[in-house]
C-alpha positions as CSV (number, residue, x, y, z in Angstrom):
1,X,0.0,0.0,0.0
2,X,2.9,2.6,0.3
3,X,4.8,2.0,-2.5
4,X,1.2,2.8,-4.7
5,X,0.8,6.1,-2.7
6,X,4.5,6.8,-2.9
7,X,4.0,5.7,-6.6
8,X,1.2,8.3,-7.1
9,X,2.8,11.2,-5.8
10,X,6.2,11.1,-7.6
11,X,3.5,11.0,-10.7
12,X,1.7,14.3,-9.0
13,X,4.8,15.9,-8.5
14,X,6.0,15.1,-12.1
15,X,2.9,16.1,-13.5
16,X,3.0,19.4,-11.9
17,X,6.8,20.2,-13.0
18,X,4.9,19.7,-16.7
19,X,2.6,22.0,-16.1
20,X,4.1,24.6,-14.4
21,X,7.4,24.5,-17.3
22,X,4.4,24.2,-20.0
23,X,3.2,28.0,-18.3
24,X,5.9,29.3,-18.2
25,X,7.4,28.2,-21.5
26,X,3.7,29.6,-23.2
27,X,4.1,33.0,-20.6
28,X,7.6,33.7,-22.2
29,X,6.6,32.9,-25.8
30,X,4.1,35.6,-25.2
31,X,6.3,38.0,-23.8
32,X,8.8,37.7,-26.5
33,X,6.2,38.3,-29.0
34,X,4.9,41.1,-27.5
35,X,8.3,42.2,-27.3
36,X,8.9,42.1,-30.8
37,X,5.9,43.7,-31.6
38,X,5.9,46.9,-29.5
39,X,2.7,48.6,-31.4
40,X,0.5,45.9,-30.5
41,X,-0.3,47.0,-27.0
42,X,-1.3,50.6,-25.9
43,X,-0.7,53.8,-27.8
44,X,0.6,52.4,-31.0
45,X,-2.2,49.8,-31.6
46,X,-4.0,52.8,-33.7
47,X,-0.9,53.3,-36.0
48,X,-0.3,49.6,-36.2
49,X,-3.8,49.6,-37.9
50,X,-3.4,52.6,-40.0
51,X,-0.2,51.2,-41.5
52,X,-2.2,48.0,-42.5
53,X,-4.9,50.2,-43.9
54,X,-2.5,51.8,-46.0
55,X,-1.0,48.9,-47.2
56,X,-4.0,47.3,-48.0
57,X,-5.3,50.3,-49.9
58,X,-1.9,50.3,-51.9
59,X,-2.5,46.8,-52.6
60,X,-6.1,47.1,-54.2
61,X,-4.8,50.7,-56.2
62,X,-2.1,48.1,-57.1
63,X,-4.0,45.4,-58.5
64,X,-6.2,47.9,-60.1
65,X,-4.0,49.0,-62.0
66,X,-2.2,45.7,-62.9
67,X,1.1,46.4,-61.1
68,X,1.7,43.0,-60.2
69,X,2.4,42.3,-63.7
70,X,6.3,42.8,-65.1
71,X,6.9,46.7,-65.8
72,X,8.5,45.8,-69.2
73,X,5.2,43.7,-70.7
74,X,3.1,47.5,-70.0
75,X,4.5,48.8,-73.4
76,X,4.1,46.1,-75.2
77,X,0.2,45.6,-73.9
78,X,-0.5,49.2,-74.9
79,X,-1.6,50.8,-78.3
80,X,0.9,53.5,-80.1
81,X,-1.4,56.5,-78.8
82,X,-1.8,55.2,-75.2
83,X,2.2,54.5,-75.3
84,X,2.6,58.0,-76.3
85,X,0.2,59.3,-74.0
86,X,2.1,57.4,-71.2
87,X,5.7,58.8,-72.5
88,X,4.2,62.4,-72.4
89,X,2.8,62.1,-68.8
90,X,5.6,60.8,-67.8
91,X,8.0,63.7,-69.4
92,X,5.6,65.8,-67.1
93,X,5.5,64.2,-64.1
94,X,7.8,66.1,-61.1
């Protein structure tokens, strides 16, 4: 009868070692990231999300306007008026 009680509580105590190093590993992981992430908690939480907004707004003018494809295929998708009209505005631009 004592060696089953002995028995059980070296498994309690083993158990319990798990968990608590399972806690603490999870606690740290979070700290870390929450380390390396500085504008995910408190005052830069609103320019985390306005960054993203931005970037998702570039993304959509992007793909509107076919910028994903390669820059040198444009030309050679265009007519010889819009190709001119493209050369002009770009002589223009700033």
């Amino acid at each position: 009868m004592q060696f089953s009680i002995h028995l059980k509580e070296q498994i309690m105590k083993q158990l319990r070692k798990i968990a608590v190093g399972a806690v603490a590993s999870l606690g740290l992981g979070l700290a870390v990231a929450a380390f390396a992430q500085p504008g995910s908690m408190g005052n830069g939480a609103g320019q985390k999300m306005g960054g993203m907004q931005e970037r998702m707004a570039g993304m959509m003018q992007g793909s509107m306007h076919g910028s994903s494809a390669d820059p040198a295929a444009a030309p050679q998708l265009m007519t010889a008026p819009e190709r001119e009209a493209l050369q002009e505005k770009m002589r223009a631009a700033p």
